[in-house]
C-alpha positions as CSV (number, residue, x, y, z in Angstrom):
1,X,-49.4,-9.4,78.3
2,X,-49.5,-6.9,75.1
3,X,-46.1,-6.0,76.2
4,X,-44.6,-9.6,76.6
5,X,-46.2,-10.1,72.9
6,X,-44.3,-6.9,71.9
7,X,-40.7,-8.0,73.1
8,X,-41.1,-11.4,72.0
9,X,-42.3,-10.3,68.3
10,X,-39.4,-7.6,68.8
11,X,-36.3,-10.0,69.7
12,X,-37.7,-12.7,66.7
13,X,-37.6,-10.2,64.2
14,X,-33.8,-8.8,65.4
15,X,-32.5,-12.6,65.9
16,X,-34.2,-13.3,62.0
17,X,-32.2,-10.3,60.8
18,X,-29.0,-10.8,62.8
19,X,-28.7,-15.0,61.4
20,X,-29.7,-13.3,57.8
21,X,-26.3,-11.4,58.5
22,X,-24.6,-13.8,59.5
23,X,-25.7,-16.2,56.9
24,X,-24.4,-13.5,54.2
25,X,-21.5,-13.4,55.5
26,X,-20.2,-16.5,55.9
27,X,-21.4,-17.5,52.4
28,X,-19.3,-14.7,51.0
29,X,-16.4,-15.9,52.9
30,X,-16.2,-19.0,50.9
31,X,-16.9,-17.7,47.6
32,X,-13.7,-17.6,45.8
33,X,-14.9,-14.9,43.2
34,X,-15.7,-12.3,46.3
35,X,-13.6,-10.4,48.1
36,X,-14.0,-10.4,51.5
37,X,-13.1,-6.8,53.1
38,X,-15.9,-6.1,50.5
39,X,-18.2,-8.0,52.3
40,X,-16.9,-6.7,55.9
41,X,-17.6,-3.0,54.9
42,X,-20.6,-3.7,53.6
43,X,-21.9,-6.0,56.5
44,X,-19.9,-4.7,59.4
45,X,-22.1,-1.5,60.0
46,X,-25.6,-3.4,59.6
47,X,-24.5,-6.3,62.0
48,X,-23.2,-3.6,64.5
49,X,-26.6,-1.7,64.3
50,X,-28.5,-4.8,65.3
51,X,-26.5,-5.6,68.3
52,X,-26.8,-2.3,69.6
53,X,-31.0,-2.4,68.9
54,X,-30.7,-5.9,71.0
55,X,-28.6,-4.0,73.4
56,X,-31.2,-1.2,73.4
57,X,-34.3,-3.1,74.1
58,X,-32.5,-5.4,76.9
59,X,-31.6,-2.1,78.4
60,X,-35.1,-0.7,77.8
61,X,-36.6,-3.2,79.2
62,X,-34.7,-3.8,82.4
63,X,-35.0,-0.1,83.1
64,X,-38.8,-0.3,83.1
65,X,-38.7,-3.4,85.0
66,X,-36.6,-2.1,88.1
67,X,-39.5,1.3,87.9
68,X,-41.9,-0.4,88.5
């Protein structure tokens, strides 16, 4: 159960993070002042690090599953 509460509370906080990007992102794209390879450097590294966490804990968690 702890460990249900634990991946739950885990893949809230990455999807809150991941829409924040996202969010960012397309705001800057329709600012006129920005300019947007700015706003893909910037962004481009942080929204690739929280795929790969989702990818991590998927893969985490399907390989404790099939131990068991």
């Amino acid at each position: 159960m702890k460990d249900r509460l634990v991946l739950v509370i885990v893949i809230c906080t990455l999807s809150a993070v991941m829409v924040s990007v996202i969010g960012v992102l397309l705001s800057g794209l329709f600012q006129p002042s920005v300019d947007n390879t700015e706003i893909f450097k910037i962004l481009g590294p942080a929204f690739q690090t929280i795929v790969g966490a989702f990818v991590g804990v998927l893969g985490g968690r399907a390989m404790r599953d099939e131990n068991k």
